[in-house]
PDB file of the backbone (N, CA, C, O) and the ligand in Angstrom, with CONECT records:
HET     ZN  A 101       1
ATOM      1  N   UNK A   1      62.056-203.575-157.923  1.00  0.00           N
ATOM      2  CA  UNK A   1      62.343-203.952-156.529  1.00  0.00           C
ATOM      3  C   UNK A   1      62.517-205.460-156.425  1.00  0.00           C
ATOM      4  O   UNK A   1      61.709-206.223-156.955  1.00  0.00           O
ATOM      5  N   UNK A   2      63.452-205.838-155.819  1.00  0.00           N
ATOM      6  CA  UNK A   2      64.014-207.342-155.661  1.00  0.00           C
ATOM      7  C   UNK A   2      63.641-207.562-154.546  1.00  0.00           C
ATOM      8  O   UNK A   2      63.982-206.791-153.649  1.00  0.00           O
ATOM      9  N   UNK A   3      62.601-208.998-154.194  1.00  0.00           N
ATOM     10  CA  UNK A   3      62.041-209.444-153.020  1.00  0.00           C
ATOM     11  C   UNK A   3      63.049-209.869-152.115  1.00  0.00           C
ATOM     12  O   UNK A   3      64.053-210.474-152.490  1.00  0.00           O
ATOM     13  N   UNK A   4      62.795-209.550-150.857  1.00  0.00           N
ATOM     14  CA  UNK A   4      64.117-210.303-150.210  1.00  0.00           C
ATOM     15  C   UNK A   4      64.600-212.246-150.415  1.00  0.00           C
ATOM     16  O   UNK A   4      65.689-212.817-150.356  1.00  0.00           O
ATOM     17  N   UNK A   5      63.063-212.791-150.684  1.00  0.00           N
ATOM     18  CA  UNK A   5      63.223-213.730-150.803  1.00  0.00           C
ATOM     19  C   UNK A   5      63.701-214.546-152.369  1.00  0.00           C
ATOM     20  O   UNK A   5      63.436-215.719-152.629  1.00  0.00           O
ATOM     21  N   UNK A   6      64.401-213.656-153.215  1.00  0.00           N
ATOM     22  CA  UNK A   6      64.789-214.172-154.719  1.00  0.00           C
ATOM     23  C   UNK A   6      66.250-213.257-153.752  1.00  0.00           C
ATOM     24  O   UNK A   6      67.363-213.742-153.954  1.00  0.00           O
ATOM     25  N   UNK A   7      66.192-212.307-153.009  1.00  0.00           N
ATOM     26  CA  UNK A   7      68.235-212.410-152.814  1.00  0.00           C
ATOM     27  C   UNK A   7      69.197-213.542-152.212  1.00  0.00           C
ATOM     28  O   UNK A   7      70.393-213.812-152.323  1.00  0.00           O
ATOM     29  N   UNK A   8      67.581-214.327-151.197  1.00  0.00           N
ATOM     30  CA  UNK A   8      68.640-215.264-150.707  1.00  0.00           C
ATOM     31  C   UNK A   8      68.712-216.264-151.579  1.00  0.00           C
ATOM     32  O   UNK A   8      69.756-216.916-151.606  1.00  0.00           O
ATOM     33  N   UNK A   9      67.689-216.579-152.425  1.00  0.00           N
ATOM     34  CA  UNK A   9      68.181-217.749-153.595  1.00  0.00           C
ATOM     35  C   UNK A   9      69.491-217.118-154.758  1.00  0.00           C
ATOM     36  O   UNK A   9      70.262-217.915-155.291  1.00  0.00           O
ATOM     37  N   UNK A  10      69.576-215.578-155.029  1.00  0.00           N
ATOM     38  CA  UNK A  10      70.450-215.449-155.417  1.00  0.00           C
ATOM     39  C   UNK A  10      72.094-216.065-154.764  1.00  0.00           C
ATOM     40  O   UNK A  10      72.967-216.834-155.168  1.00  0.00           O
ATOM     41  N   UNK A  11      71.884-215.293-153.671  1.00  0.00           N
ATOM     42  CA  UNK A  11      72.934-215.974-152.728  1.00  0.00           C
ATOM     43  C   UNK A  11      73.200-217.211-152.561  1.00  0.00           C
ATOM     44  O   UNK A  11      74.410-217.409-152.451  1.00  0.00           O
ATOM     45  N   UNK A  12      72.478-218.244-152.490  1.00  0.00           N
ATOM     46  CA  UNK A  12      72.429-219.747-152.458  1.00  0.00           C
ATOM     47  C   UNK A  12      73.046-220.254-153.563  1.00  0.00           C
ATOM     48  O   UNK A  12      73.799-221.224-153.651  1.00  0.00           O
ATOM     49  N   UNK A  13      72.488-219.188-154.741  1.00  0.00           N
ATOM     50  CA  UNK A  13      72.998-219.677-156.245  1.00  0.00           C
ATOM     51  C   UNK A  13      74.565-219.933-156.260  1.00  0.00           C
ATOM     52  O   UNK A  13      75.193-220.958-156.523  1.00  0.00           O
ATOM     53  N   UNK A  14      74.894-218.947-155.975  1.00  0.00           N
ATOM     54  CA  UNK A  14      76.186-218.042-155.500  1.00  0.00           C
ATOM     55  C   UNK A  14      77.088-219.467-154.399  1.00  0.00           C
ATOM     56  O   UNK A  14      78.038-220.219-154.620  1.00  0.00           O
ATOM     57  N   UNK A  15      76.440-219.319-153.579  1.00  0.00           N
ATOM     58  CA  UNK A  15      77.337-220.663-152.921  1.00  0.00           C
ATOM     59  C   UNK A  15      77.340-221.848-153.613  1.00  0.00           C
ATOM     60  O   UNK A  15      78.422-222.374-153.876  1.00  0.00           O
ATOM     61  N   UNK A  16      76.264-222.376-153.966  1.00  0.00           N
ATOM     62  CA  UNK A  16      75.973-223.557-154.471  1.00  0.00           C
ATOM     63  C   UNK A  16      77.411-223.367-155.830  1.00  0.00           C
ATOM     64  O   UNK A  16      78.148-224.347-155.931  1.00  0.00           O
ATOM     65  N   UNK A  17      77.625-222.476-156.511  1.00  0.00           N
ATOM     66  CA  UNK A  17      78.377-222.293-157.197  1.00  0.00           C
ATOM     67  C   UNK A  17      80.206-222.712-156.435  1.00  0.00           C
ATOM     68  O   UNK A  17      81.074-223.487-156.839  1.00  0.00           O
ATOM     69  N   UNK A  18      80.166-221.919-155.408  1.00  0.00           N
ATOM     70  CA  UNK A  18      81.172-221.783-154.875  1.00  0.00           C
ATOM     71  C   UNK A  18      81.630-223.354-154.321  1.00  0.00           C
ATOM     72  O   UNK A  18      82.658-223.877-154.751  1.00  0.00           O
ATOM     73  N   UNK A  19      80.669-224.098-153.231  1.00  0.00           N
ATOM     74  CA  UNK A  19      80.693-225.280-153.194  1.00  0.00           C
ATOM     75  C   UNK A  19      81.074-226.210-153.636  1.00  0.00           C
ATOM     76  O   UNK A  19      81.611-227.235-153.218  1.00  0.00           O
ATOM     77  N   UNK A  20      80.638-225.649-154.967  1.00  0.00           N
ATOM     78  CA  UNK A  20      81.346-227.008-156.345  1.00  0.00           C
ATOM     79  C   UNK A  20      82.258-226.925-156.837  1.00  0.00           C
ATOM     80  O   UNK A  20      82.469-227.830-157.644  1.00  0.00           O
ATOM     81  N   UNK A  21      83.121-226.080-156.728  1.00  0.00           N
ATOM     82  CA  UNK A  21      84.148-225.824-157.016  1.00  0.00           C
ATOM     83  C   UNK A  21      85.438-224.903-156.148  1.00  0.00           C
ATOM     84  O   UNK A  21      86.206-224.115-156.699  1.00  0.00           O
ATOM     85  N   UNK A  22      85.426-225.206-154.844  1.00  0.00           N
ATOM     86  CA  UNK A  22      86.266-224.191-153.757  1.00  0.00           C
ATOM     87  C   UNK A  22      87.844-224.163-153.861  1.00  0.00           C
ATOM     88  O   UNK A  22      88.480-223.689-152.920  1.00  0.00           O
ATOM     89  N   UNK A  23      88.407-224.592-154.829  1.00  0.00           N
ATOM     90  CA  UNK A  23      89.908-224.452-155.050  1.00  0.00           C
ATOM     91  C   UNK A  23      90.041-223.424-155.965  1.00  0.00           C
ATOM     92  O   UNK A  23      91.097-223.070-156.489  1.00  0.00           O
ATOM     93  N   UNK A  24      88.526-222.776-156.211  1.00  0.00           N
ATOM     94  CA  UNK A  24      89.142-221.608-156.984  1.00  0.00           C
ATOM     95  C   UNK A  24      88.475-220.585-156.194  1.00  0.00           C
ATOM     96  O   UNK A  24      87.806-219.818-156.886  1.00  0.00           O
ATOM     97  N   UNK A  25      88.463-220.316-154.747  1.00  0.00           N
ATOM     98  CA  UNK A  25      88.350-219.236-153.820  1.00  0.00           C
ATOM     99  C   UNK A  25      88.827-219.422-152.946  1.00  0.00           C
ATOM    100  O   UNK A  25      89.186-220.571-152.688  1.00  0.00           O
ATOM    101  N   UNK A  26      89.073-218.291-152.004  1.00  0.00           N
ATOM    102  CA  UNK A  26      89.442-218.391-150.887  1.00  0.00           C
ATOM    103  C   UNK A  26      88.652-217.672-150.305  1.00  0.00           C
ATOM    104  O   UNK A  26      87.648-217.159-150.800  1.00  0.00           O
ATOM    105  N   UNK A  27      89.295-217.506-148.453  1.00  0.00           N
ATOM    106  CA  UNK A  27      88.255-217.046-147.285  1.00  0.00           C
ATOM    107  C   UNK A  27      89.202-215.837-146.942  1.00  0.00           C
ATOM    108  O   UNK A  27      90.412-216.012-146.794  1.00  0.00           O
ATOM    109  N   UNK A  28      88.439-214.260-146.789  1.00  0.00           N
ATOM    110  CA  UNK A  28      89.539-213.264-146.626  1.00  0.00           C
ATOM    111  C   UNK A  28      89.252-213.283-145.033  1.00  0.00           C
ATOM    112  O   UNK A  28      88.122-213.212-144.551  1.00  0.00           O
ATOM    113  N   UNK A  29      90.270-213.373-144.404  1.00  0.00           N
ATOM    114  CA  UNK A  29      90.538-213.428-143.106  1.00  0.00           C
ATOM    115  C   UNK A  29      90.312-212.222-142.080  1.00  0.00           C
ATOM    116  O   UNK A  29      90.133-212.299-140.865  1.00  0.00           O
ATOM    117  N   UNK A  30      90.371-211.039-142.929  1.00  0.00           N
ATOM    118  CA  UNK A  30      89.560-209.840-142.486  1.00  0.00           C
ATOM    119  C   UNK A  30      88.633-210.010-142.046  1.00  0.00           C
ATOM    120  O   UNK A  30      88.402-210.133-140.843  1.00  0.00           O
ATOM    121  N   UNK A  31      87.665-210.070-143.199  1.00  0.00           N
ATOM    122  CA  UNK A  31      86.127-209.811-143.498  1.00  0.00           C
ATOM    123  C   UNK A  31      85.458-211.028-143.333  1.00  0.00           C
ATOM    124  O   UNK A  31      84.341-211.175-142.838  1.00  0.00           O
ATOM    125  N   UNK A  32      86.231-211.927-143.792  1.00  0.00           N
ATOM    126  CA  UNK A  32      85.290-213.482-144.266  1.00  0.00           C
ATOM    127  C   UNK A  32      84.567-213.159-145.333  1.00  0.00           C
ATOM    128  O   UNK A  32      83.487-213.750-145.373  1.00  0.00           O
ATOM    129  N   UNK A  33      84.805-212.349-146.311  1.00  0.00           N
ATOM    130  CA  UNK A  33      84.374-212.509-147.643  1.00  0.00           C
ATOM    131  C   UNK A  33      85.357-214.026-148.119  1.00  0.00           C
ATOM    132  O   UNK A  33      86.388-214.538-147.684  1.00  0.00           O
ATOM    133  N   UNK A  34      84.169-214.430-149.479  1.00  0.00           N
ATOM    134  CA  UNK A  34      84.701-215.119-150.221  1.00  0.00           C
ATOM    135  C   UNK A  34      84.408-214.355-151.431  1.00  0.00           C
ATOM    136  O   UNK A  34      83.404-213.827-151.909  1.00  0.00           O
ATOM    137  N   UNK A  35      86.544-214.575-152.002  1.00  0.00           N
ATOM    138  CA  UNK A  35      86.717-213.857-152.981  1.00  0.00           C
ATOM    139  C   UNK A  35      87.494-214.952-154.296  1.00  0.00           C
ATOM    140  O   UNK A  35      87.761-216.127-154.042  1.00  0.00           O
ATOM    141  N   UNK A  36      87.726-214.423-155.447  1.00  0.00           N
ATOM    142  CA  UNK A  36      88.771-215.271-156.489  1.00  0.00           C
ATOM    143  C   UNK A  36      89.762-215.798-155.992  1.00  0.00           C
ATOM    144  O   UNK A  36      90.245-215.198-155.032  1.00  0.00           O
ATOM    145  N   UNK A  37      90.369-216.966-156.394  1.00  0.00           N
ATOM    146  CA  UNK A  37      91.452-217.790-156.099  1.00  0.00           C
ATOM    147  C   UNK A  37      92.720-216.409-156.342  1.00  0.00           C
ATOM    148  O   UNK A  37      93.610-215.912-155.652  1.00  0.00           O
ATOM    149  N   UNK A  38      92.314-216.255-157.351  1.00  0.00           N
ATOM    150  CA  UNK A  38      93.409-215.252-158.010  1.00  0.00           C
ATOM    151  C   UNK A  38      93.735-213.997-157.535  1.00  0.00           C
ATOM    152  O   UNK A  38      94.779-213.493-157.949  1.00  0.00           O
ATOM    153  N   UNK A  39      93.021-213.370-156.716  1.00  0.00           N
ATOM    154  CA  UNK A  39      92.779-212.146-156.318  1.00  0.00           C
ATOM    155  C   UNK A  39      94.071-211.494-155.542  1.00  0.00           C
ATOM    156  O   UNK A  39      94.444-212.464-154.881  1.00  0.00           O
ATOM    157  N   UNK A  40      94.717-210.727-155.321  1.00  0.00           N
ATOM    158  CA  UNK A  40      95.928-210.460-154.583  1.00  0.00           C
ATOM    159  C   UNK A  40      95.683-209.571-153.295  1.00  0.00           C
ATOM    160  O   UNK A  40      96.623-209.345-152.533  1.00  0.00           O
ATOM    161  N   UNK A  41      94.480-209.092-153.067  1.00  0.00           N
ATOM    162  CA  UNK A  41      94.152-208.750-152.092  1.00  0.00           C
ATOM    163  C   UNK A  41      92.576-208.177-152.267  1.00  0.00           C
ATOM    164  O   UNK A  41      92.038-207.848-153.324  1.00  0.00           O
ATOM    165  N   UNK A  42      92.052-208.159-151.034  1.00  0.00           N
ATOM    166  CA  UNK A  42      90.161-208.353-150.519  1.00  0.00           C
ATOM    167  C   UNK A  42      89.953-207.231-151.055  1.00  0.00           C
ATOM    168  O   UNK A  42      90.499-206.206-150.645  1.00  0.00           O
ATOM    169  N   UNK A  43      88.897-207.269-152.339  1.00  0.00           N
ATOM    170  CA  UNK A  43      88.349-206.112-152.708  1.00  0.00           C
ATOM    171  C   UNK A  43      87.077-205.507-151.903  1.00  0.00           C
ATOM    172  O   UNK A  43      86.522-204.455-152.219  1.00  0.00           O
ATOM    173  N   UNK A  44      86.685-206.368-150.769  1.00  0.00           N
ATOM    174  CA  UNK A  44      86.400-205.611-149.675  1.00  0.00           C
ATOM    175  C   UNK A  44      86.728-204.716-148.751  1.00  0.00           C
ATOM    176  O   UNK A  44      86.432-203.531-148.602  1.00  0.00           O
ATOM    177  N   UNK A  45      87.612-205.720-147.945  1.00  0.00           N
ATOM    178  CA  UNK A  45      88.603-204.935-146.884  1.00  0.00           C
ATOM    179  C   UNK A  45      90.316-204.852-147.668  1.00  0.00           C
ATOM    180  O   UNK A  45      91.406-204.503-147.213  1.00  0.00           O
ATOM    181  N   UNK A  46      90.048-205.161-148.499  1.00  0.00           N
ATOM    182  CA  UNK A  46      91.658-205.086-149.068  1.00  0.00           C
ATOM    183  C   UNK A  46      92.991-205.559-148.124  1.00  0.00           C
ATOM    184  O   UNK A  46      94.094-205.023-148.028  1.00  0.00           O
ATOM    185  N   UNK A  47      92.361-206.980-147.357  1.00  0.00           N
ATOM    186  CA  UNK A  47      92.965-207.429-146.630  1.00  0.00           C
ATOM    187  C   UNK A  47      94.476-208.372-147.873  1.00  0.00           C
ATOM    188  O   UNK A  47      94.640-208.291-149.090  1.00  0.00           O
ATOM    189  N   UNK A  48      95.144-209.037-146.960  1.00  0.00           N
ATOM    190  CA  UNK A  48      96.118-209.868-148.078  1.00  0.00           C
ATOM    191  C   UNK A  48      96.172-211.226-147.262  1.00  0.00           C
ATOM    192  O   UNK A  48      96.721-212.260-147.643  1.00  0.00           O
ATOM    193  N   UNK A  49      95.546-211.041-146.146  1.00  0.00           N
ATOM    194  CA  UNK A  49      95.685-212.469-145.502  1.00  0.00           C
ATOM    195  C   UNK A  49      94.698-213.561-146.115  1.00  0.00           C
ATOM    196  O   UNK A  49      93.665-212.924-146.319  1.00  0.00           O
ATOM    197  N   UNK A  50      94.504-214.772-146.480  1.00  0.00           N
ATOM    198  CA  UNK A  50      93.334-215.378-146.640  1.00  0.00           C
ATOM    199  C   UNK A  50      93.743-216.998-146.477  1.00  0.00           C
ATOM    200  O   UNK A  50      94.890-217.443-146.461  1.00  0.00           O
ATOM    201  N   UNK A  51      92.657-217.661-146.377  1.00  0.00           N
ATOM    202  CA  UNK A  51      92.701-219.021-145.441  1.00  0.00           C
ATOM    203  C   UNK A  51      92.022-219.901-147.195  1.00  0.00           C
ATOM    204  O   UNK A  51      90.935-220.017-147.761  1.00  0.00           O
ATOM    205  N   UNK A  52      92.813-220.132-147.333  1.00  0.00           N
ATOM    206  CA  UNK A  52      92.752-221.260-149.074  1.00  0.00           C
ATOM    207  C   UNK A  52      92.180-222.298-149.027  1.00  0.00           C
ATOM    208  O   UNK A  52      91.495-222.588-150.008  1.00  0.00           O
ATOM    209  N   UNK A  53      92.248-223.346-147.760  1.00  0.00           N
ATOM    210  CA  UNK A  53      91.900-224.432-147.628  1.00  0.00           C
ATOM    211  C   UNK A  53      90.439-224.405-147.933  1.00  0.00           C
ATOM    212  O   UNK A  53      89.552-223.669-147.501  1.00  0.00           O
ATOM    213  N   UNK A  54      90.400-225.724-149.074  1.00  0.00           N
ATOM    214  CA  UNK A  54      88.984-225.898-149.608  1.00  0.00           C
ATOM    215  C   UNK A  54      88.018-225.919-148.586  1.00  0.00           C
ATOM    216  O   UNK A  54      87.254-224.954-148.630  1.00  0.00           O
ATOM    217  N   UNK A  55      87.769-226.927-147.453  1.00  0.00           N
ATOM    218  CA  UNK A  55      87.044-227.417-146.589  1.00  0.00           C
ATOM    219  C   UNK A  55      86.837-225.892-145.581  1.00  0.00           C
ATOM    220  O   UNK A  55      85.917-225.844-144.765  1.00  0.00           O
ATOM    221  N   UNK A  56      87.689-224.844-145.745  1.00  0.00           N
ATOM    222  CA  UNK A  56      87.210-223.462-145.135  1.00  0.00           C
ATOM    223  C   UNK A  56      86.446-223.046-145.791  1.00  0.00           C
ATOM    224  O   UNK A  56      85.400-222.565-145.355  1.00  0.00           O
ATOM    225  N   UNK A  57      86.778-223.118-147.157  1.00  0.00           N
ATOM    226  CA  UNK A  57      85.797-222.023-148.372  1.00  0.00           C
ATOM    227  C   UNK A  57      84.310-222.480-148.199  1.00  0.00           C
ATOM    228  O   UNK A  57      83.386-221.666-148.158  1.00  0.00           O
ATOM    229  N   UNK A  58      84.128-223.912-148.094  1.00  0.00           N
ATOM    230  CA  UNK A  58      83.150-224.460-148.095  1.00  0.00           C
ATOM    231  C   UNK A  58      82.285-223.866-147.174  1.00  0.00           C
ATOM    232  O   UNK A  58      81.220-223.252-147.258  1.00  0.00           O
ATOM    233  N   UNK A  59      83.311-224.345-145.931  1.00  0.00           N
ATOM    234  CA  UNK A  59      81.958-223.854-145.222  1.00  0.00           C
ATOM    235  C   UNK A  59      81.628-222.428-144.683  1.00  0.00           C
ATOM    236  O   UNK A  59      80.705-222.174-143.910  1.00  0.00           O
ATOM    237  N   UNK A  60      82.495-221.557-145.192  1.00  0.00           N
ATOM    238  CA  UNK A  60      82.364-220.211-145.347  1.00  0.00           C
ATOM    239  C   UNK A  60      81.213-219.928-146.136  1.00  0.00           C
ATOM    240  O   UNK A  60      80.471-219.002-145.807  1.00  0.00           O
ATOM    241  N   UNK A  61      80.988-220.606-147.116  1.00  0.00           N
ATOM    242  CA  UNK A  61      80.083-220.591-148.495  1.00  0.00           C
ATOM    243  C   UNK A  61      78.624-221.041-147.948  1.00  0.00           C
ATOM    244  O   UNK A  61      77.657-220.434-148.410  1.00  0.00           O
ATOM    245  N   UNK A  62      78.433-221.926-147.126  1.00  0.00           N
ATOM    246  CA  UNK A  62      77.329-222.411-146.718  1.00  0.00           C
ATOM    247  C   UNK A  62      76.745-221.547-145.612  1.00  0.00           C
ATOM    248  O   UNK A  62      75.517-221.514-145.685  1.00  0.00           O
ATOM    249  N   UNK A  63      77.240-220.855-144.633  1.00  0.00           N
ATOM    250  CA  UNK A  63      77.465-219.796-143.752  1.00  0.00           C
ATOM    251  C   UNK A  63      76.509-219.108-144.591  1.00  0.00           C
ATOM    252  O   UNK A  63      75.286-219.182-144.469  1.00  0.00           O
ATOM    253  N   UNK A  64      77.390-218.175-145.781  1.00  0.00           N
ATOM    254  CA  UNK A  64      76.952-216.669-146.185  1.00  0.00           C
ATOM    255  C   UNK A  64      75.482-216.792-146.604  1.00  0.00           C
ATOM    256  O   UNK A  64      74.515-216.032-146.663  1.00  0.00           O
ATOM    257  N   UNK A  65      75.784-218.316-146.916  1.00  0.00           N
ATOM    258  CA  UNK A  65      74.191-218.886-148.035  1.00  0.00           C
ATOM    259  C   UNK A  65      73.108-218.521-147.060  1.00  0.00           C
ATOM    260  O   UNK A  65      72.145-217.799-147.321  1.00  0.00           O
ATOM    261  N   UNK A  66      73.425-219.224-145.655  1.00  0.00           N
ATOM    262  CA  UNK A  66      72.247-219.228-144.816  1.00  0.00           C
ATOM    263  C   UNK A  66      71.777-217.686-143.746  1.00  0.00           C
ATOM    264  O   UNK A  66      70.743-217.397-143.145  1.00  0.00           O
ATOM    265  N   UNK A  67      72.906-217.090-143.886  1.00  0.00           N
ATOM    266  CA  UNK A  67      72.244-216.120-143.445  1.00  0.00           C
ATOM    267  C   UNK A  67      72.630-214.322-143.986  1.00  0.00           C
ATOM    268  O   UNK A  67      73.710-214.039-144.503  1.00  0.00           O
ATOM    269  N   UNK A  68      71.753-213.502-143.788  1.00  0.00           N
ATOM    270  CA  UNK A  68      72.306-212.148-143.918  1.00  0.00           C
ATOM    271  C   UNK A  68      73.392-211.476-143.351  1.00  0.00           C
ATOM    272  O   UNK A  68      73.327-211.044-142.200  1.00  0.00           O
ATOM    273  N   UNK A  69      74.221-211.369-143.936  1.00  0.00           N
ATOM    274  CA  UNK A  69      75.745-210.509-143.208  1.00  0.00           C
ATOM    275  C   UNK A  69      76.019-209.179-143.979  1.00  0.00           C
ATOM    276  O   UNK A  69      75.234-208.721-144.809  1.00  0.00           O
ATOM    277  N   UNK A  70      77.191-208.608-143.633  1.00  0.00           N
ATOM    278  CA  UNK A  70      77.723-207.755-144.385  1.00  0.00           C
ATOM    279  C   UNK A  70      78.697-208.820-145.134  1.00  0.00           C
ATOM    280  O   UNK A  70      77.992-209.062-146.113  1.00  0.00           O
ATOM    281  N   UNK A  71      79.544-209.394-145.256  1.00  0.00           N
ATOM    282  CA  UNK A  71      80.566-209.919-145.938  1.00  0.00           C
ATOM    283  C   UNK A  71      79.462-210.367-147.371  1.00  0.00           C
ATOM    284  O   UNK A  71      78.326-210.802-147.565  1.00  0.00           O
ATOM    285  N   UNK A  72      80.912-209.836-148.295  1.00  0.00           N
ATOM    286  CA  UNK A  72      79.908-210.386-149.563  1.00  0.00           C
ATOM    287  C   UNK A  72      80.659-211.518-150.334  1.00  0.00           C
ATOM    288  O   UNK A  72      81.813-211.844-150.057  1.00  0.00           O
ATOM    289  N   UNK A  73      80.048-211.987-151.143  1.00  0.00           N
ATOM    290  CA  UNK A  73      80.358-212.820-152.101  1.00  0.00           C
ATOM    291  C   UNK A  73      80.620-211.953-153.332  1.00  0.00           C
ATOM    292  O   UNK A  73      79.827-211.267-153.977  1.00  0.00           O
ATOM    293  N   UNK A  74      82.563-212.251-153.575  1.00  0.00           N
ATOM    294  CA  UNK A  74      82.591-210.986-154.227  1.00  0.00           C
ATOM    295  C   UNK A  74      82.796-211.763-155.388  1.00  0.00           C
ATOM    296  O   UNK A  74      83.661-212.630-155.508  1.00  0.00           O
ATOM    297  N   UNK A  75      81.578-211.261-156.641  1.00  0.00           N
ATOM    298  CA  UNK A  75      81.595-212.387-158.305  1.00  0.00           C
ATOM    299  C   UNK A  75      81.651-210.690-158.888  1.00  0.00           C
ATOM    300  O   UNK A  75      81.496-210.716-160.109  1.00  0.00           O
ATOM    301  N   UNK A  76      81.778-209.648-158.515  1.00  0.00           N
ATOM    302  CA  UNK A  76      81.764-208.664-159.207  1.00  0.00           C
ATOM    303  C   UNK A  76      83.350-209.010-160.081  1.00  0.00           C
ATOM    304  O   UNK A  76      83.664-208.483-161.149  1.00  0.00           O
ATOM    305  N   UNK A  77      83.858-209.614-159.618  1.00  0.00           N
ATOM    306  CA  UNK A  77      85.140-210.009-160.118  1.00  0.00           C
ATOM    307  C   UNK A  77      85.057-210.879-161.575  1.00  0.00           C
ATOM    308  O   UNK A  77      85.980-210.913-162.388  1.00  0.00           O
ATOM    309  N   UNK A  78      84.040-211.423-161.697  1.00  0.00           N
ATOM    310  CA  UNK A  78      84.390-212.779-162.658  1.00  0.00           C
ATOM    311  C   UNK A  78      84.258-212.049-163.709  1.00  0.00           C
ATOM    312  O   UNK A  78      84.412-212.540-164.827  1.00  0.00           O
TER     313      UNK A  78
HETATM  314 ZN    ZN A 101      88.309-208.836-146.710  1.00  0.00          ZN2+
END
């Protein structure tokens, strides 16, 4: 059983990752998942729209960090 409090540092991990590097994600405009730069459409919502601009990803990334949502941080990809 995973404490809730090691998911949100997982998650943090997860942004903190994303943060440092946001030209290789984007923001799916559906969902507001953040997914791969590369991705051709939201393996969430399997949307195709998405918002690229670094300074979105970012703070999309800091968002998911701080709180519980449904939108995920999708690394099932990497
Ligand atoms: Zn989506």
């Amino acid at each position: 059983m995973i404490p809730e409090d090691s998911h949100l540092k997982e998650r943090a991990r997860k942004a903190a990752k994303i943060i440092a590097k946001p030209a290789d994600f984007k923001v799916c405009e559906g969902c507001d998942s953040i997914v791969a730069a590369r991705v051709a459409t939201c393996p969430n919502c399997h949307g195709y729209r998405f918002d690229e601009k670094p300074a979105s990803v970012v703070e999309q990334a800091r968002l998911l960090a701080s709180r519980a949502q449904t939108s995920v941080i999708a690394d099932d990809l990497f």
